[in-house]
Backbone as numpy.savetxt, mean C-alpha at the origin, in Angstrom:
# Nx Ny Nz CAx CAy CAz Cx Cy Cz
-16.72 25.44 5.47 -16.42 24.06 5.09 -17.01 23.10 6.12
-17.39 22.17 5.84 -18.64 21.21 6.59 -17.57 19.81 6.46
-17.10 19.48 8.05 -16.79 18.29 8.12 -16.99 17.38 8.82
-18.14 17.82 9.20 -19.00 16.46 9.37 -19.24 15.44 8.38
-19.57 14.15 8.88 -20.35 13.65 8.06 -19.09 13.22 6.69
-17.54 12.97 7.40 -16.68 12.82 6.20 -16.71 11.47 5.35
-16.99 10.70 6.21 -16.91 9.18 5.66 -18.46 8.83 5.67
-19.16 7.79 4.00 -20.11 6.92 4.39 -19.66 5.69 4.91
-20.76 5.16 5.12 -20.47 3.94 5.45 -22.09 3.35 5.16
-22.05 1.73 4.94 -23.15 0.94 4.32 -24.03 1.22 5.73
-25.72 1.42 5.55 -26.38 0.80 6.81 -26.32 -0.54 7.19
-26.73 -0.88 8.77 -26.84 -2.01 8.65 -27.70 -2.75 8.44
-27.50 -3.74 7.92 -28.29 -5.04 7.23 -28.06 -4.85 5.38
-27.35 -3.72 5.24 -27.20 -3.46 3.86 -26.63 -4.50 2.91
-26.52 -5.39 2.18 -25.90 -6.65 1.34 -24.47 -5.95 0.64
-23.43 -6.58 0.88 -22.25 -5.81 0.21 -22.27 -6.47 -1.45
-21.72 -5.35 -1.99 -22.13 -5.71 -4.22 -20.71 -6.49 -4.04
-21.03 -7.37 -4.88 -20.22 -8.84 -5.21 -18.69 -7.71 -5.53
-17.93 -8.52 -5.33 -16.16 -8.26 -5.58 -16.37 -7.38 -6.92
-15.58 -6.04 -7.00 -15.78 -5.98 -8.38 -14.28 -6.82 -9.61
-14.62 -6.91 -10.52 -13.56 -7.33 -11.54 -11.94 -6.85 -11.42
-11.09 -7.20 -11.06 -9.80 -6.48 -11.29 -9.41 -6.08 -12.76
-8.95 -4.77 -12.84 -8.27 -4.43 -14.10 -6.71 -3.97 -13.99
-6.37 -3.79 -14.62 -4.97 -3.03 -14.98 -4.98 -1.43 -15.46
-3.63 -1.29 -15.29 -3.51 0.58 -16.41 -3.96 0.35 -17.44
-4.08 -0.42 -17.81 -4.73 -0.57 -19.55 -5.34 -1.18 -20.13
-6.19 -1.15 -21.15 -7.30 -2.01 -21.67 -6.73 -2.64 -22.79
-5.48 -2.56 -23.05 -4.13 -3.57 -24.29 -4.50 -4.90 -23.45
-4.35 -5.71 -24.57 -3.88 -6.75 -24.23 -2.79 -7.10 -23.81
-1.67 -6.51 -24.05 -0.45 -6.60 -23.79 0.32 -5.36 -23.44
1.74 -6.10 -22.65 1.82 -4.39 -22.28 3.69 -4.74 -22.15
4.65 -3.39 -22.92 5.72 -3.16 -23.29 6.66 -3.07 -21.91
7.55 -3.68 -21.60 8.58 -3.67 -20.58 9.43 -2.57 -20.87
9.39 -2.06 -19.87 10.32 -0.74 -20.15 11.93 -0.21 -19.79
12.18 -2.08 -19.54 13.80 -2.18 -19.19 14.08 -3.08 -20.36
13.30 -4.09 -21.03 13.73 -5.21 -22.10 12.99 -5.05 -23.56
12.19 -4.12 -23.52 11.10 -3.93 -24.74 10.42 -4.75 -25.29
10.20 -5.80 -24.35 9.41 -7.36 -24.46 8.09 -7.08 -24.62
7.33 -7.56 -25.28 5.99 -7.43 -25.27 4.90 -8.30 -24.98
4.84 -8.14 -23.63 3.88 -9.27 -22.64 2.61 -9.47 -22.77
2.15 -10.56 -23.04 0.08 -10.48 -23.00 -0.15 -10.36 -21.51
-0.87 -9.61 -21.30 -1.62 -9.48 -20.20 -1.76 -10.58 -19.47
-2.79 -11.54 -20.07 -2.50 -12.46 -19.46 -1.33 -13.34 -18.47
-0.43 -13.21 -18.78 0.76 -13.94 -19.37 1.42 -12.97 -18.19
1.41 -11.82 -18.01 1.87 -10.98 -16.70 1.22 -11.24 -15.67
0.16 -11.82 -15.91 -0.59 -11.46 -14.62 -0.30 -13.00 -13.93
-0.34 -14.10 -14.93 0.32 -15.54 -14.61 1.89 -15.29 -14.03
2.89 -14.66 -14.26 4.10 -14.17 -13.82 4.12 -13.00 -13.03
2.79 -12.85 -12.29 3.32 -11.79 -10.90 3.30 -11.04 -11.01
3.36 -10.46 -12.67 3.44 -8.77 -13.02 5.00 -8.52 -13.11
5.36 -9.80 -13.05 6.87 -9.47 -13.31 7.25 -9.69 -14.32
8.65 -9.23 -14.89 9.01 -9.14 -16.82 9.91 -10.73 -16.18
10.29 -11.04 -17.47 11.40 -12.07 -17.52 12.59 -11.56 -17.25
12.73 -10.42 -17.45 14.01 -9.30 -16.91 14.23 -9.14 -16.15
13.01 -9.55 -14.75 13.49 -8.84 -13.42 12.23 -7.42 -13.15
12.11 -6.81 -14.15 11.27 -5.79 -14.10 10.30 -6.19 -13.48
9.93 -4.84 -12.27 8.60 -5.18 -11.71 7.36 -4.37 -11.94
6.53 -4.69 -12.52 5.09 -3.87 -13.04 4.48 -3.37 -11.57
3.68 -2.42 -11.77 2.74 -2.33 -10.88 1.73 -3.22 -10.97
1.31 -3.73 -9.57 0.41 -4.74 -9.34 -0.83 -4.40 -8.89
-2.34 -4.73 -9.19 -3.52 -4.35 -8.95 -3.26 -5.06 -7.13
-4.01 -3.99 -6.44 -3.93 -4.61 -4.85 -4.75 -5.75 -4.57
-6.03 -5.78 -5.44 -6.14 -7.23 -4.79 -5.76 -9.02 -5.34
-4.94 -8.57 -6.37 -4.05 -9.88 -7.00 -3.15 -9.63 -6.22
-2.28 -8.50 -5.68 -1.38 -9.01 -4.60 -1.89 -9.61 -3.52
-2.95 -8.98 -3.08 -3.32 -10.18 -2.09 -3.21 -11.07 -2.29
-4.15 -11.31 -3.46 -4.49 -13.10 -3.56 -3.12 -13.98 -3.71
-1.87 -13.60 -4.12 -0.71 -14.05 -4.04 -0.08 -13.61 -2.62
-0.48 -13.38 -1.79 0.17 -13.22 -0.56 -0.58 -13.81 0.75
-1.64 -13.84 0.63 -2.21 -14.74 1.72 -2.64 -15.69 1.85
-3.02 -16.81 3.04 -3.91 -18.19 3.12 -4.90 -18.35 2.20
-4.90 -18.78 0.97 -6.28 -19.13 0.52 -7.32 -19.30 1.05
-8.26 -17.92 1.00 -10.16 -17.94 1.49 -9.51 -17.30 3.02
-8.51 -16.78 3.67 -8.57 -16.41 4.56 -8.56 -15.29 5.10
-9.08 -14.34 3.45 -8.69 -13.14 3.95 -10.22 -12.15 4.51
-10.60 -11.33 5.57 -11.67 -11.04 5.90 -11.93 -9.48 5.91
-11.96 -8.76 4.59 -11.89 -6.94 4.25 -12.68 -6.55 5.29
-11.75 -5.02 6.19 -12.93 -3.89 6.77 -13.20 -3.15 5.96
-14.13 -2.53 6.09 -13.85 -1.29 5.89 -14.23 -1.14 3.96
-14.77 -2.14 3.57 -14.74 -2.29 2.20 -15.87 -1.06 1.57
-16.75 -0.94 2.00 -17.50 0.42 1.74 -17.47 1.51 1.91
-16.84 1.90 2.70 -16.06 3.01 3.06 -15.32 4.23 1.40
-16.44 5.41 1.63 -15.88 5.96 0.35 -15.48 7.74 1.14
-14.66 8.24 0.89 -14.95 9.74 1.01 -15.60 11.09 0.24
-15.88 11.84 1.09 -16.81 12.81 0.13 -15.55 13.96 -0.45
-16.46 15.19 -0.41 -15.13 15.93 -0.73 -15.20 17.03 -0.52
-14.46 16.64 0.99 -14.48 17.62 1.92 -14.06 19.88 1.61
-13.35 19.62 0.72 -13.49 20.71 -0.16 -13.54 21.83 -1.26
-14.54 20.66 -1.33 -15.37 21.17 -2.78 -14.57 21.31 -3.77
-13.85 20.26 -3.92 -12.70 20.47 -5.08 -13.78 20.37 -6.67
-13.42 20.82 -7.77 -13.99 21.01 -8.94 -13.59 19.43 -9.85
-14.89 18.57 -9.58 -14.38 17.49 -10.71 -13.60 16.56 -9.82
-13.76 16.91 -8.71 -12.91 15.58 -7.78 -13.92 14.12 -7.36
-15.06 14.64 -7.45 -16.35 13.36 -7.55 -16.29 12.87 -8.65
-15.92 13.34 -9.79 -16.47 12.75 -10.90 -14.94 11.53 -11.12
-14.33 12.74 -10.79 -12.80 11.70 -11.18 -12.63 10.61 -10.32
-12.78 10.48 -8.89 -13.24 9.36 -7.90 -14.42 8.39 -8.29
-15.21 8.44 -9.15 -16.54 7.65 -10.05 -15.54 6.88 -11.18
-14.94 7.74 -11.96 -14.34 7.47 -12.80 -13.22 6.26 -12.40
-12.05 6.70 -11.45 -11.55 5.82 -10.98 -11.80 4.51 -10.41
-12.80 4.66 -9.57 -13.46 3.48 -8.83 -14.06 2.24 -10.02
-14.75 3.20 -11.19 -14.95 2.03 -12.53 -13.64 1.05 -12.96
-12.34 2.27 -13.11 -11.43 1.73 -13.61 -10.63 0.59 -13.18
-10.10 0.87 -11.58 -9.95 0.29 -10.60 -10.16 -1.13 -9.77
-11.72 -0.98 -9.79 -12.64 -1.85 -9.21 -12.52 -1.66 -7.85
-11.94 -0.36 -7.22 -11.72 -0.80 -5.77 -12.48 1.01 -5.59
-13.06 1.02 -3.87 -14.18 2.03 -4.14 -12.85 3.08 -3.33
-11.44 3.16 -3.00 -10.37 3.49 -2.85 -9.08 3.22 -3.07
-8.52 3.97 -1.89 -6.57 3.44 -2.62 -5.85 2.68 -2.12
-6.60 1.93 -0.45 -5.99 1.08 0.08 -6.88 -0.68 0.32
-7.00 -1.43 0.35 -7.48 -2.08 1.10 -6.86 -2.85 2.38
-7.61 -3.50 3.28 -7.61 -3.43 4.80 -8.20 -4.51 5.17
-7.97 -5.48 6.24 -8.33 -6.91 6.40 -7.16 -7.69 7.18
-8.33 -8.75 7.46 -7.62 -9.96 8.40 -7.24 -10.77 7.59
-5.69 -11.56 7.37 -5.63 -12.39 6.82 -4.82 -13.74 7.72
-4.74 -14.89 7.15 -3.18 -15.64 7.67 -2.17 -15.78 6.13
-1.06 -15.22 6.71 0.13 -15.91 5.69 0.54 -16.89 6.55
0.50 -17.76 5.53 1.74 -19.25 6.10 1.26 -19.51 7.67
-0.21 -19.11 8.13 -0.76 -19.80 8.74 -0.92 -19.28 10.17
-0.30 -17.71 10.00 -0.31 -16.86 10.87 -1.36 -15.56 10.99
-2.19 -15.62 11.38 -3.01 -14.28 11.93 -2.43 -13.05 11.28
-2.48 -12.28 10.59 -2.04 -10.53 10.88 -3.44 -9.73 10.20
-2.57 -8.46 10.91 -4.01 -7.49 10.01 -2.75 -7.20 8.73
-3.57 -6.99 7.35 -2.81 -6.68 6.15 -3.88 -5.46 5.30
-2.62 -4.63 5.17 -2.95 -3.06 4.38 -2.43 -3.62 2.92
-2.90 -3.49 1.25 -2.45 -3.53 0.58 -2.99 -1.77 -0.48
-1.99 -0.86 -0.58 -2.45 0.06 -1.68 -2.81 -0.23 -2.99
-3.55 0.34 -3.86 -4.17 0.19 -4.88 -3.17 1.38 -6.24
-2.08 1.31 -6.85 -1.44 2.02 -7.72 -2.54 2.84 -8.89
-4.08 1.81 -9.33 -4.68 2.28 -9.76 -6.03 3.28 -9.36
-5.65 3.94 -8.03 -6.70 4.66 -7.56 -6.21 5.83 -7.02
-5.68 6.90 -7.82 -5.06 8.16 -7.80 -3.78 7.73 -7.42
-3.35 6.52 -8.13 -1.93 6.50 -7.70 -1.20 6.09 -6.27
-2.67 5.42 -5.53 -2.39 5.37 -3.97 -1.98 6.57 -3.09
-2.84 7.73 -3.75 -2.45 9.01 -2.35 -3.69 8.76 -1.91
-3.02 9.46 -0.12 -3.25 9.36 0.90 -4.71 10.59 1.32
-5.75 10.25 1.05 -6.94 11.02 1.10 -7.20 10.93 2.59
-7.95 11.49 3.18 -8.99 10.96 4.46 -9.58 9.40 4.55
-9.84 9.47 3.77 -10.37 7.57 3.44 -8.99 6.41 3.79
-8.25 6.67 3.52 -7.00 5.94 3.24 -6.25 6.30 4.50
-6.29 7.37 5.16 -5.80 7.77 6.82 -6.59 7.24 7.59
-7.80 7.01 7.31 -8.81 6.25 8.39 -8.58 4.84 8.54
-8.94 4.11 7.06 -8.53 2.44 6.83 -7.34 2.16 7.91
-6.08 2.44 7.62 -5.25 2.81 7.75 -4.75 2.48 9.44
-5.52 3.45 10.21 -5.34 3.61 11.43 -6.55 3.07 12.01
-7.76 2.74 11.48 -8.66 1.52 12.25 -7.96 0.50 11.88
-6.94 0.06 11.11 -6.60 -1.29 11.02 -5.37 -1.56 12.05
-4.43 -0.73 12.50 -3.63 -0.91 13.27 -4.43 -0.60 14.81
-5.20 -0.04 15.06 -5.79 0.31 16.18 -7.25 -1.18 16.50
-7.00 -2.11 15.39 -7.93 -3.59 15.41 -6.40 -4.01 16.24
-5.45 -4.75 15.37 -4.30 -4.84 15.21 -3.87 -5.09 16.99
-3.42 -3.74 17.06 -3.53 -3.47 18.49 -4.17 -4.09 19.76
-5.46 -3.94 19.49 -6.53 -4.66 20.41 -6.45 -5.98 20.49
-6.28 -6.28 19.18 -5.99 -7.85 18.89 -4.72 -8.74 19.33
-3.48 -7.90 19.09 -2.41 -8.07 19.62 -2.16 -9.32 17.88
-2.31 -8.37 17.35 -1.93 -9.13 15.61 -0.48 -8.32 15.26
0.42 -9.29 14.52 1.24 -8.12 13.71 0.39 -7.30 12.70
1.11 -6.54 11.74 0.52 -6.09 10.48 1.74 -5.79 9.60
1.23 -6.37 8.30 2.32 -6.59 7.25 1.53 -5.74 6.06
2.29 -4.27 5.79 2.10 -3.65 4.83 2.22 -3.69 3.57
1.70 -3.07 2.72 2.37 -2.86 1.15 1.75 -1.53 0.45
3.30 -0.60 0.51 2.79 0.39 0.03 2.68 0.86 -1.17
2.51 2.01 -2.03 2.43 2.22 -3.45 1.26 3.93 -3.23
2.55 4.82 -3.08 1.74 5.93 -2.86 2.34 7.33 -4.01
1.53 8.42 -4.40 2.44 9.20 -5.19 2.42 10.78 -3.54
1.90 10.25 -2.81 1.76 11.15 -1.68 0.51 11.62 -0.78
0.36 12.32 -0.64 -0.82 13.14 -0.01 -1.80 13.56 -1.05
-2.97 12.90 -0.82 -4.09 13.59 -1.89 -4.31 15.37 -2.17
-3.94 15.81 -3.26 -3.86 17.55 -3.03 -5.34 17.90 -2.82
-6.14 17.14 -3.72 -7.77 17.40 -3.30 -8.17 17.35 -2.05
-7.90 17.50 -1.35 -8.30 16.83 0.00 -7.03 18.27 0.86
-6.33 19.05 0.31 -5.55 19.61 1.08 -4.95 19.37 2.45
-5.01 19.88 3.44 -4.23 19.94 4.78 -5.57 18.81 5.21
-6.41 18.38 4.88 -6.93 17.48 5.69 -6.09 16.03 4.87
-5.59 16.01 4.39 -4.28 14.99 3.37 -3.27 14.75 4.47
-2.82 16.02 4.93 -1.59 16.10 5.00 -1.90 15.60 6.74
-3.02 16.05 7.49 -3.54 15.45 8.94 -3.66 14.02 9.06
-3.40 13.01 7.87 -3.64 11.57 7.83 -2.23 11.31 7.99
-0.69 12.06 8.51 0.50 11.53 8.69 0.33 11.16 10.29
-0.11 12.24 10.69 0.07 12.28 12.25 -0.80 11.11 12.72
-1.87 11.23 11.78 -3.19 10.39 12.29 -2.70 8.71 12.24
-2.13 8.66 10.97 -1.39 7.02 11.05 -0.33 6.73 11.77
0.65 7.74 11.95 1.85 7.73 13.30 1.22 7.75 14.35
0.44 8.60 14.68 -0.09 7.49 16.16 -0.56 6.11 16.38
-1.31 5.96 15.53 -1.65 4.67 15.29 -1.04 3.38 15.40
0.54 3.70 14.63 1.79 2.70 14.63 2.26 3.15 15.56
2.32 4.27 16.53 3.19 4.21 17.45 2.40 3.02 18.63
1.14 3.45 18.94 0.66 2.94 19.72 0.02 1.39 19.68
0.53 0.77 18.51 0.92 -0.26 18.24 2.31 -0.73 18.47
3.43 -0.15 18.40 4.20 -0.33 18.84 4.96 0.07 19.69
4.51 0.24 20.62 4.33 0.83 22.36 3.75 -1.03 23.03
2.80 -1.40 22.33 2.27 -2.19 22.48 3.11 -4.21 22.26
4.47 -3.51 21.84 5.42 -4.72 21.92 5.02 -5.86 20.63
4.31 -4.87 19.90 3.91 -5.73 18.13 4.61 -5.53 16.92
4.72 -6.73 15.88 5.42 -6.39 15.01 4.78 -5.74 13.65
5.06 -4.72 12.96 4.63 -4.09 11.70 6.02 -4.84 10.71
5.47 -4.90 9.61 6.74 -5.30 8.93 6.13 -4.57 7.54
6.75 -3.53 6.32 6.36 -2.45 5.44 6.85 -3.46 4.37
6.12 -3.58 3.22 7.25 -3.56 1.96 6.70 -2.39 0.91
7.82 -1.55 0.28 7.59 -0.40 -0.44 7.68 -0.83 -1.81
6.81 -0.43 -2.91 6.79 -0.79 -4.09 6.70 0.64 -4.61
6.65 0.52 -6.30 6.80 1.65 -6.89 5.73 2.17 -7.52
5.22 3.52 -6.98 6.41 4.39 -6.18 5.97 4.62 -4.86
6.91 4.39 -3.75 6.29 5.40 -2.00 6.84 6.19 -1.90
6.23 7.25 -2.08 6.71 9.01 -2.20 5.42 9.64 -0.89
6.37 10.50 -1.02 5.54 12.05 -0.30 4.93 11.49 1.43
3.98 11.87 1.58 3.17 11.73 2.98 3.16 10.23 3.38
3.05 9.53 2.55 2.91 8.23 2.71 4.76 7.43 3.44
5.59 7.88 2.89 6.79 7.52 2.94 7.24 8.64 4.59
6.74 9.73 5.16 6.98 10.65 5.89 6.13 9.87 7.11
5.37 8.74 7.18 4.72 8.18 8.29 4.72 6.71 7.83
4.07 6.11 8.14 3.54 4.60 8.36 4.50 3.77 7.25
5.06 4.75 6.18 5.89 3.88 5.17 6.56 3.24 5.72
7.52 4.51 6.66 9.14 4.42 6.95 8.93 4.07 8.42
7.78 3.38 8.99 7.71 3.38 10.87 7.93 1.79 10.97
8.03 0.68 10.27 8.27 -0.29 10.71 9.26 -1.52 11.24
9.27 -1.99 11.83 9.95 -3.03 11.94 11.17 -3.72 11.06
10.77 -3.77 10.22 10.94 -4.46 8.93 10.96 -3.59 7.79
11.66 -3.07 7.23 11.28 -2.35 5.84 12.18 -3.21 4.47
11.15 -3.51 4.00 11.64 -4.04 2.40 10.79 -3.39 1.39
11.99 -3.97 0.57 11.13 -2.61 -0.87 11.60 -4.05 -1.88
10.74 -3.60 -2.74 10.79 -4.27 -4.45 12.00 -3.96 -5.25
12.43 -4.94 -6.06 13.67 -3.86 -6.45 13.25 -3.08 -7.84
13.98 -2.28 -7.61 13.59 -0.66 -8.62 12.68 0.21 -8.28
12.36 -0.07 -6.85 10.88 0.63 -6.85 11.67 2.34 -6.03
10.77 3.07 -6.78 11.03 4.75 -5.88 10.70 4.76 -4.55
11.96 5.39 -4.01 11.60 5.50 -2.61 11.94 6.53 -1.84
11.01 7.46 -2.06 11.37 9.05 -1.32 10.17 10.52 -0.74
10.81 11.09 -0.24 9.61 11.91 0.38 9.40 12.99 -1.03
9.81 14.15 -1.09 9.96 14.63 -2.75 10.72 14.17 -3.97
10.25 14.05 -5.56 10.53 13.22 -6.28 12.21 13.51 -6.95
12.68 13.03 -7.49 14.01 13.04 -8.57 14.00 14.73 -9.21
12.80 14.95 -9.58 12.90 16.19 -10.54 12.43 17.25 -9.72
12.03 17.08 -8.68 11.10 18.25 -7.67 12.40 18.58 -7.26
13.54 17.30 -6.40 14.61 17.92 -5.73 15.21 18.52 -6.48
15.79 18.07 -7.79 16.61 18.68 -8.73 16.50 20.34 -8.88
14.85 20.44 -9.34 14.52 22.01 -9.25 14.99 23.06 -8.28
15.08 22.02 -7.21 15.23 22.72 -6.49 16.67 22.89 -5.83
17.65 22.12 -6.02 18.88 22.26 -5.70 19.86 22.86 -6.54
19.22 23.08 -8.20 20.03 23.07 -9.60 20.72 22.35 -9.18
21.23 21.31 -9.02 21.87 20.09 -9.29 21.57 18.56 -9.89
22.51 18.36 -10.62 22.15 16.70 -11.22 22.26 15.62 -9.94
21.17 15.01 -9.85 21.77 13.80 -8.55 22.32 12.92 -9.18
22.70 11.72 -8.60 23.44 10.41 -8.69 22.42 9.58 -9.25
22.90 8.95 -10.35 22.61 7.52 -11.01 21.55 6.98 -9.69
20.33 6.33 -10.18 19.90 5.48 -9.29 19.25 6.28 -7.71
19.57 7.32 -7.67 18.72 7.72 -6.92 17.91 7.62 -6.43
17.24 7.53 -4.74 15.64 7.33 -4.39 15.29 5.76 -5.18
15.56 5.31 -6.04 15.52 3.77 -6.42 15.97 2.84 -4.55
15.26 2.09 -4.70 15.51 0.99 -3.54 16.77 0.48 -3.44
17.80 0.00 -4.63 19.10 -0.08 -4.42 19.72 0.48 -3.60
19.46 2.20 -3.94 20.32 2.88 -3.44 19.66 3.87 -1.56
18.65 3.11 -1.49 17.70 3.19 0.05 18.38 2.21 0.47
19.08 1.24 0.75 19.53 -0.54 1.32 21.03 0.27 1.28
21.83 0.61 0.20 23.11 1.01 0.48 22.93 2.32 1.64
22.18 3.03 1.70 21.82 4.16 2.54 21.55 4.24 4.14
20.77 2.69 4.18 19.99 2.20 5.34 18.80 2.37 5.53
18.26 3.05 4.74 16.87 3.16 5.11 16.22 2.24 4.82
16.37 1.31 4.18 15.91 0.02 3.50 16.53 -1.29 4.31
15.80 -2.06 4.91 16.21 -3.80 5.18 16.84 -4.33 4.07
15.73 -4.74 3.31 16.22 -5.39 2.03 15.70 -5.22 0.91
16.17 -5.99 -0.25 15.20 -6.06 -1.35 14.67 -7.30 -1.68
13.15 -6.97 -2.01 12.87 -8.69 -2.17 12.34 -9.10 -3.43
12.47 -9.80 -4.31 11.46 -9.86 -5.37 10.13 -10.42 -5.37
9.38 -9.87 -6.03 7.74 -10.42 -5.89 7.68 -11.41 -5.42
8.06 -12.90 -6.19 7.78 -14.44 -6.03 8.46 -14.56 -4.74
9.34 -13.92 -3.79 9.79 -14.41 -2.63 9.08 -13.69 -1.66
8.63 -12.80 -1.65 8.17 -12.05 -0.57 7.15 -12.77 0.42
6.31 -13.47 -0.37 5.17 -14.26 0.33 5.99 -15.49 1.54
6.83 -16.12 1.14 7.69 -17.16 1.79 8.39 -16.16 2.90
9.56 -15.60 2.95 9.70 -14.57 3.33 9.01 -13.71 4.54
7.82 -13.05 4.07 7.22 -12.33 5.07 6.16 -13.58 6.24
6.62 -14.95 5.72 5.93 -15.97 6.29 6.47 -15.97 7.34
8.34 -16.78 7.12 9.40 -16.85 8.18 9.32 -15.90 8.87
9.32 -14.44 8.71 9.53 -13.38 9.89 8.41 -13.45 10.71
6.66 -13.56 10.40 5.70 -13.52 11.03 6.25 -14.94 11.91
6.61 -15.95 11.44 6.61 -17.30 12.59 7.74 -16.75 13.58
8.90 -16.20 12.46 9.56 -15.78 13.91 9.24 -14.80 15.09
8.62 -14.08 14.52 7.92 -13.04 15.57 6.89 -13.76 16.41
6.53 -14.65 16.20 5.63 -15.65 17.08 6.48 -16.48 18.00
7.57 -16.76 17.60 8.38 -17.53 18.02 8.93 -16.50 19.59
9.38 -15.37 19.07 9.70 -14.53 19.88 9.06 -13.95 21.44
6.92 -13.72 21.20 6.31 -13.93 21.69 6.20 -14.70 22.62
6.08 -16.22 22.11 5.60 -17.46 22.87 6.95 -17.18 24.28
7.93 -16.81 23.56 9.40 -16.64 24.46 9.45 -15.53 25.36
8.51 -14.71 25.10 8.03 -13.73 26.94 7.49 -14.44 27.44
6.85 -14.94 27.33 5.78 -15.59 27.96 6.45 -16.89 29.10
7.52 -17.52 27.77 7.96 -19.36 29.34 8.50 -18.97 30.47
């Protein structure tokens, strides 16, 4: 197995290809709520956040969450070319990564960048739900940990958003080497007296939730969103037992503690504003 040579990257002077188009899970125009049985135009979701009139929260394409979460024009992507190969030789794992990347528009599962919210500096990670579901490949352990290791240098917070189904299986134990690889990363960011602040959306499962999910400062989740290392039906199998109503749901992560809070879409941006000023606030206050 040959691992060299894991990541491309553009040469330089290479011209980066214009933004591609954002899409959704689906090529409907409209799409069925699955707590109210409302039937939303696309449009019309994407004007409301991806949120139902119910409260229900859709999965959101990562870079419309951006664009609802940061300074207008202030946001500055690394790392945007950045694709992985496949490292072993999985059958049909190129083609399905081609495939995805059309669907998607994003050439992975995370994106990575400088932004300001509300007028503050941070580095910001947003996952992509439509690019294997946001697992955690080699590509996505790298982004990942060059962005907190900028972060770092910089002496920036970083304000997450996750959306993972786990560890890429294609990618095997080199999947599962991107936990350690991003826990150092946040540790040594926060060794470094900086703030990370996470919010978990649905779903953060598996590898993703076992490191960088669950390491921050701050943890908020969406409400309803899954929040666990193995799923509802994996544990079940495995305990023969029925769990509790609501389970691994974010409700019941906040009654638990593992959860700060819950926030809904339209507040989070305001929200993760106040904590970044206060964490500035905090700063300026080593310093007098």
């Amino acid at each position: 197995m040959q691992l060299n040579n894991l990541f491309k990257r553009p040469k330089l002077g290479e011209t980066e290809a214009p933004e591609p188009a954002l899409r959704g899970d689906t090529d409907d125009p409209s799409r069925t709520c699955p707590r109210c049985q409302s039937v939303i135009p696309e449009y019309q979701l994407s004007d409301q956040g991806y949120v139902c009139s119910c409260g229900y929260h859709f999965r959101m394409p990562a870079r419309k969450r951006l664009l609802s979460l940061v300074d207008e024009g202030s946001f500055w992507e690394m790392d945007a070319e950045m694709k992985g190969l496949n490292p072993l030789d999985t059958p049909g794992y190129e083609e399905k990564k081609e495939k995805l990347r059309n669907s998607s528009g994003e050439n992975e599962a995370v994106i990575c960048g400088l932004a300001q919210i509300h007028g503050v500096k941070a580095a910001v990670f947003v996952m992509e739900p439509y690019f294997f579901m946001g697992s955690m490949g080699c590509v996505v352990g790298e982004k990942i940990t060059r962005l907190f290791e900028l972060a770092t240098a910089e002496r920036l917070p970083v304000v997450g958003f996750t959306v993972s189904g786990g560890a890429r299986m294609q990618e095997g134990i080199l999947s599962l080497m991107q936990m350690a690889k991003t826990s150092g990363a946040v540790k040594m960011h926060s060794d470094a007296g900086l703030f990370y602040l996470v919010v978990l959306t649905d779903p953060t499962t598996g590898g993703v939730t076992a490191s960088y999910g669950m390491e921050a400062d701050i943890t908020l989740a969406e409400p309803g969103a899954l929040i666990g290392f193995a799923g509802p039906r994996v544990i079940e199998q495995t305990i023969r037992k029925k769990l509790p109503a609501g389970f691994q749901r974010a409700e019941f992560q906040v009654e638990h503690g593992f959860v700060d809070a819950i926030v809904p879409r339209h507040n989070q941006r305001d929200l993760i504003g106040r904590l970044l000023h206060a964490h500035i606030q905090k700063e300026v206050a080593k310093h007098v």
